[in-house]
N, C-alpha and C positions, 0 to 999 in steps of 0.2 A: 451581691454578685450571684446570679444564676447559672451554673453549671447544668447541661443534660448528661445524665447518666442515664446508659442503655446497656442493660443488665439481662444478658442471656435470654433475649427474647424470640421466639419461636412462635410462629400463628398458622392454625391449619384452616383451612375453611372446610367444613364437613356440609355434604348434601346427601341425600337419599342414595343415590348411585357411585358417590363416588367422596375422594378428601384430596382438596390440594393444600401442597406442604407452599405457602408462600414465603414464610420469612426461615431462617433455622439458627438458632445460637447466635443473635447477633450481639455484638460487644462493643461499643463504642463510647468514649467520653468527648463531650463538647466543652471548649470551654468558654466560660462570658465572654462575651466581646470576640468572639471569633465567626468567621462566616465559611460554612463546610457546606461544600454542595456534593450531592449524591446522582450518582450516574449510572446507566446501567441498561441492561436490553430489556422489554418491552416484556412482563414476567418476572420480575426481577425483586419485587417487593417493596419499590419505591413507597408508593402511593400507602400502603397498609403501613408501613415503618411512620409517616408523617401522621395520620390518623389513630395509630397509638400514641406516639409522643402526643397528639393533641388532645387525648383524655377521648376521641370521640370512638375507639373501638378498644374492647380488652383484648390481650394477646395470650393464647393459650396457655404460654409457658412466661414465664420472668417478670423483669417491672421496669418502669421507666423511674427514675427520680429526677425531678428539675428542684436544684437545691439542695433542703433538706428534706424536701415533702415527695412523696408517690403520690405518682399521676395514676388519677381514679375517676375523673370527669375533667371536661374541658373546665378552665378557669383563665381569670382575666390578666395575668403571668404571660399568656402564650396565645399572641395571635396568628391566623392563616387566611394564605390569599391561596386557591384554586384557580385553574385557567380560565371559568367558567365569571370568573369578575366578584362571585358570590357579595353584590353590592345587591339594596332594597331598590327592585324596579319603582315601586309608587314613588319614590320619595326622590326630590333632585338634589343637583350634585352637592350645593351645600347643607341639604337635609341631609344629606348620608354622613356628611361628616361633622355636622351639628348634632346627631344620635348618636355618634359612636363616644366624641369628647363628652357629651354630658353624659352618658350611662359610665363612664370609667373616670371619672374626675369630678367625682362630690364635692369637691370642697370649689371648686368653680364660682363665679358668677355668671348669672346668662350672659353681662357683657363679655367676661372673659370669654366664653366659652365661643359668641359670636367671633371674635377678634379673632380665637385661635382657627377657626374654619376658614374665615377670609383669609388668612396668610398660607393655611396650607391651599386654600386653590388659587391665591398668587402664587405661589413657588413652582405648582405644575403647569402653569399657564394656562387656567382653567378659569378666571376670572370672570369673562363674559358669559361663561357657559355656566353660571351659577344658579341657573333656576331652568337649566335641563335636567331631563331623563336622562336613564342611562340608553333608552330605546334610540335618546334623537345625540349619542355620541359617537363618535368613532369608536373604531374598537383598539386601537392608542389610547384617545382621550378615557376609555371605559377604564381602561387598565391603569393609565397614570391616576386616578379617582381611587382607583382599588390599593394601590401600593402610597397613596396618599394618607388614606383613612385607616391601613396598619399602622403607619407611624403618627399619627395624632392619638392612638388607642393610648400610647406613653405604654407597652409591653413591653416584658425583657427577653423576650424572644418571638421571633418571626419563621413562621413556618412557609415557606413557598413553595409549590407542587405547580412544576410549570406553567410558570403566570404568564410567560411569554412568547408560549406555543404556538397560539392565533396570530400573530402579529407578525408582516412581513420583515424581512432583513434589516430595511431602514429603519422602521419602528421599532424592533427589538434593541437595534445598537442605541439606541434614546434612552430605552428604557433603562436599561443597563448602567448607564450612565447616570439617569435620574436616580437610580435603587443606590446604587455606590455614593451621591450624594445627599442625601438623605440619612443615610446611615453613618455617613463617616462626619456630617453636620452634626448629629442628633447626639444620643448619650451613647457613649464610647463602651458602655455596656452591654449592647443592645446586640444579642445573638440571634445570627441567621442561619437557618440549613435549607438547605435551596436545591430542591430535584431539577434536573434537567436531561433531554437526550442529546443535545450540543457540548462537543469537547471544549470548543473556543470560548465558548460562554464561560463553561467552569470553569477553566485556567484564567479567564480575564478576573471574573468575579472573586473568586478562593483564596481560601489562606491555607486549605488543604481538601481533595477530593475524594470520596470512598467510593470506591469502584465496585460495584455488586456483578453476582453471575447467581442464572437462575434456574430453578426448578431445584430445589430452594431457592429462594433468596437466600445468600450467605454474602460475608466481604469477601472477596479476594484481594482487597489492595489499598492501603493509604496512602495516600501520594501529597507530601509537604509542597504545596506551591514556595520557589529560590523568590521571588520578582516582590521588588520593595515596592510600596505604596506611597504617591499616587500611580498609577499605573497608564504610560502613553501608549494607547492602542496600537498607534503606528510600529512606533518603536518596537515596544513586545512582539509584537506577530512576524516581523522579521526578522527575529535573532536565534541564532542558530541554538542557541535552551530554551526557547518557547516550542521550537520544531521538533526538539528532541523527545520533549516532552511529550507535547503533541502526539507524534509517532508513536510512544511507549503507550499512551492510554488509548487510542486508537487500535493497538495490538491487542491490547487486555480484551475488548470490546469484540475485536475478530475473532479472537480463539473461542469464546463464546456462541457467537453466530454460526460457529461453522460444527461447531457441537450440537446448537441446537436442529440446524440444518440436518445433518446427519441423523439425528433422531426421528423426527420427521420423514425423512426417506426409506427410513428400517421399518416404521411405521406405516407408508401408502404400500410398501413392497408386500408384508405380513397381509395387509389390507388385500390386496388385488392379488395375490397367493390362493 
């Protein structure tokens, strides 16, 4: 079992002219097998929060621990999907995910390793499309290939930073569905923290959501998702505690906006002064 511990972590970025405070004392524990999505205004320190936990930047102040071990470089524990697909353009769809099972499952055989690619692009319906690029896929089919080839990696945690921002309504709600079935198929240990700017999303996906406010980045809010699992979209979105809910983190969100708005005004005012 992998727990994330997120232990007083603070990150400033420093340039010649200037420092900005992105993250400030943040404190959070994850625990195995739980899926926490992070939400928050554009500023907020998502994106830096997921890229320390992923070993791929240090943070000024504190430590991450996954486990027992401090996180000091990425390692093959903690995979990440970016909106960006971050899949190998050369290589087609079941070379992406024939290199990812063979570099993290040594004790493999080629046949094994073949058989497990072919079934994860039967699961995403990706079958025919096995000796495409990712140039000649959709950007669904790109993105079901990316959330594919996290979960053949066999990691015990999943890092996602809005993998389904590109993707219209109809495709997102697929995908959604695909992530939730794959996770809840696969090993029941398998921790996700899932950035999003969608409320609906995080209350569908959550087992609990961390509300960020920025300039710092700080929490302001954990909010326990009530809604047992599996979860009917219909049903949830029309009950007057998915609404409620809703509304409340949707407020958190406002008050925010309208701070930073205001800041911004005091700002062009002082400016054109």
């Amino acid at each position: 079992m992998l727990n994330i511990d997120i232990n007083n972590i603070s990150m400033i970025y420093e340039t010649k002219d200037s420092k900005v405070n992105a993250l400030h004392n943040i404190n959070l524990e994850i625990n195995s097998g739980e899926f926490v999505s992070i939400i928050g205004p554009s500023g907020c320190g998502k994106s830096t929060l997921i890229n320390i936990i992923a070993g791929i930047i240090k943070p000024t102040k504190g430590f991450i621990k996954v486990g027992d071990r401090k996180v000091e470089n990425p390692n093959s524990d903690i995979s990440v999907v970016f909106q960006d697909y971050s899949l190998f353009p050369w290589m087609t769809a079941y070379d992406n995910l024939h290199f990812a099972i063979k570099n993290t499952n040594k004790n493999l055989t080629e046949k094994e390793i073949k058989e497990k690619a072919l079934k994860h692009l039967e699961i995403i319906g990706l079958s025919k499309f096995s000796n495409s690029f990712p140039k000649e896929l959709s950007g669904g089919m790109t993105q079901k290939l990316a959330i594919s080839r996290m979960f053949a990696l066999d990691s015990k945690i999943f890092l996602l930073d809005e993998p389904f921002g590109a993707l219209d309504a109809l495709n997102r709600i697929h995908m959604q569905d695909l992530l939730i079935y794959l996770w809840r198929s696969g090993n029941n240990n398998q921790t996700i923290l899932y950035i999003t700017h969608d409320v609906d999303e995080s209350i569908f996906l959550s087992d609990r959501i961390v509300v960020m406010t920025p300039s710092p980045g700080k929490i302001k809010e954990i909010i326990e998702i009530p809604f047992k699992r599996p979860r009917n979209r219909k049903e949830l979105t029309g009950s007057k505690e998915y609404l409620s809910l809703r509304n409340h983190i949707l407020s958190l969100l406002t008050e925010d906006m309208k701070v930073s708005l205001n800041k911004q005004e005091e700002q062009m005012r002082k400016y054109y002064d």
